[in-house]
C-alpha positions as CSV (number, residue, x, y, z in Angstrom):
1,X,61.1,140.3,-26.7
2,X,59.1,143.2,-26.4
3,X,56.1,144.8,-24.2
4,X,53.5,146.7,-25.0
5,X,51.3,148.4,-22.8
6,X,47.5,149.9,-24.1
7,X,44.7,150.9,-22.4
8,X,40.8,150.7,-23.9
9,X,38.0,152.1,-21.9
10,X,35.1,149.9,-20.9
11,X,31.6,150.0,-20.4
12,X,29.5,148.0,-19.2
13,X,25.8,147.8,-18.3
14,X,23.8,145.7,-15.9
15,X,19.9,145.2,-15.7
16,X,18.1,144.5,-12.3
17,X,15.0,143.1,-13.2
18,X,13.6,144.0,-10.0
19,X,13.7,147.5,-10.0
20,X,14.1,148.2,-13.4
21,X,17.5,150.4,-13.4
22,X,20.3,150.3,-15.1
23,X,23.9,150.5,-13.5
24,X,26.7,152.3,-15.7
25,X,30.2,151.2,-15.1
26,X,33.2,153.1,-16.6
27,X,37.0,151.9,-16.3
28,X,40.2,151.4,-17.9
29,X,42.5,148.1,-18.2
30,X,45.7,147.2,-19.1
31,X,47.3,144.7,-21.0
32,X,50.7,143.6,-21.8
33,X,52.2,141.2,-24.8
34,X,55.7,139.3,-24.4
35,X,56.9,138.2,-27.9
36,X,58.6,135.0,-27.0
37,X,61.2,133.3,-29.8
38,X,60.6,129.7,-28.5
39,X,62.0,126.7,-30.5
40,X,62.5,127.3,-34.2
41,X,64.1,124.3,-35.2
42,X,65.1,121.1,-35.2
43,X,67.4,118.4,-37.3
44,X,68.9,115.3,-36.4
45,X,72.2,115.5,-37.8
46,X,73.9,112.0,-36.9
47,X,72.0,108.3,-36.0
48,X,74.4,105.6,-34.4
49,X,73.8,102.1,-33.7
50,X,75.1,101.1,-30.2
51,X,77.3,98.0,-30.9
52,X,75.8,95.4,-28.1
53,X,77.5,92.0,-26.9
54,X,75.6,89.0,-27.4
55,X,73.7,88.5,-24.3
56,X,72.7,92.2,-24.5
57,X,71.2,91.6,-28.4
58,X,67.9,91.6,-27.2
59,X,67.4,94.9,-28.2
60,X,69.0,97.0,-30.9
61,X,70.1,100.6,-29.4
62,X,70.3,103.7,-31.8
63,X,71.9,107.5,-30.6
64,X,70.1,110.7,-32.1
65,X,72.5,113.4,-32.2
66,X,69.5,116.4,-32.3
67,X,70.6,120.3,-32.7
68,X,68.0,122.8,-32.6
69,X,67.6,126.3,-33.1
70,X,65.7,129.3,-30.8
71,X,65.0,128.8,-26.6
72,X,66.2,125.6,-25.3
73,X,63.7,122.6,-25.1
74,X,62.5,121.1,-21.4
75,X,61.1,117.8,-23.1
76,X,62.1,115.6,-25.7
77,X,59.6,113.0,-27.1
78,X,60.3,110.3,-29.4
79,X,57.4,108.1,-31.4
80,X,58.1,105.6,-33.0
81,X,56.0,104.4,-35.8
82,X,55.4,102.2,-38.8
83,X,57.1,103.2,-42.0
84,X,54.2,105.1,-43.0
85,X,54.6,107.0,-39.9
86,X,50.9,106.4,-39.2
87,X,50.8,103.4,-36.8
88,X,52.7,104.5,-33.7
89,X,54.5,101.6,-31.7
90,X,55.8,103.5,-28.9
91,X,55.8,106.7,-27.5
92,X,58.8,108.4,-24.8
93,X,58.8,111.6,-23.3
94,X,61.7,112.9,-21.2
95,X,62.2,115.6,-19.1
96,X,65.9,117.2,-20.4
97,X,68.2,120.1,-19.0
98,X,70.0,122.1,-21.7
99,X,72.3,124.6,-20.3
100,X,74.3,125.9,-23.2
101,X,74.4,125.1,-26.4
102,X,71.2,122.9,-27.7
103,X,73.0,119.9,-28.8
104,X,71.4,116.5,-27.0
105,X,71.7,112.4,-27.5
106,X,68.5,110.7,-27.8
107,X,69.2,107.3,-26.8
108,X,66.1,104.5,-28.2
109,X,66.1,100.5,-27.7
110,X,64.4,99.0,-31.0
111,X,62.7,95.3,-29.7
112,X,63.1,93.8,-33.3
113,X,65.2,94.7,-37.1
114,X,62.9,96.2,-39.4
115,X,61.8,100.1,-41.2
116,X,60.8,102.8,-38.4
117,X,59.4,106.2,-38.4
118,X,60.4,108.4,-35.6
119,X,59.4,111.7,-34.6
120,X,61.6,113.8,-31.9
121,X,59.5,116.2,-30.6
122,X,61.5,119.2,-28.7
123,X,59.3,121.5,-26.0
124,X,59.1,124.3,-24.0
125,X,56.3,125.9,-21.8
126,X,55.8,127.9,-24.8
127,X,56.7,125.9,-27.8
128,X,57.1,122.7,-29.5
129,X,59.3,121.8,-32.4
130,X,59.0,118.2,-34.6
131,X,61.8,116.9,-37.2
132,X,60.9,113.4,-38.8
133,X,63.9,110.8,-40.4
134,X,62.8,107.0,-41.4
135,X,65.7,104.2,-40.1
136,X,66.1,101.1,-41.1
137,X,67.3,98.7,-38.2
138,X,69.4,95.4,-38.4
139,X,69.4,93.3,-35.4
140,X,72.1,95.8,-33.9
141,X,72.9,97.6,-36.9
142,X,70.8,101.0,-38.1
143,X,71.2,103.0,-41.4
């Protein structure tokens, strides 16, 4: 990060109509930039089907192991789409705290098997990063 400090001169000029003067204003201002890294990157490096019992296979359950690189998200969000990724089915957003290291679990019911899209986004207050995989999910099983 760095700051910068620069000042510009200003003038400005205001009419009153009913007098017909003009008022002359002269100043200085300052301004300063931070340079902020935010989130660089992300990858999911490992997807896991969660093995269910039988009264729980109503849903199949699939772990994304997400790394990323730069300042440490606040938020994940997860769509999930068609295989096209244009039709979205359902959308999550999560508030996340990453102390150390950024290296989280997203955990994501699936109601039926079938081809999915899904994009984890990662956020800060100053940045977002996307990464993009297609699965394939099999009543309980994922590839």
């Amino acid at each position: 990060a760095s700051n910068a400090d620069y000042s510009t001169t200003v003038e400005s000029m205001e009419d009153n109509p009913d007098e017909g003067c003009h008022i002359y204003r002269n100043g200085y201002y300052k301004s300063g930039i931070s340079v902020i890294e935010g989130i660089l990157e992300v990858n999911i490096i490992q997807m896991m089907s969660i093995q269910m019992t039988e009264s729980q296979a109503e849903n199949s359950l699939v772990d994304f192991v997400v790394t990323c690189q730069g300042s440490l998200p606040t938020d994940v969000c997860t769509v999930v789409s068609d295989p096209t990724c244009q039709v979205s089915k359902s959308v999550v957003c999560d508030p996340i705290t990453i102390t150390d290291e950024c290296l989280l679990t997203i955990r994501r019911a699936f109601e039926e098997p079938g081809t999915y899209c899904i994009n984890i986004t990662l956020g800060d207050d100053t940045s977002q990063a996307l990464t993009s995989a297609l699965i394939s999910v099999n009543g309980g099983e994922s590839t």
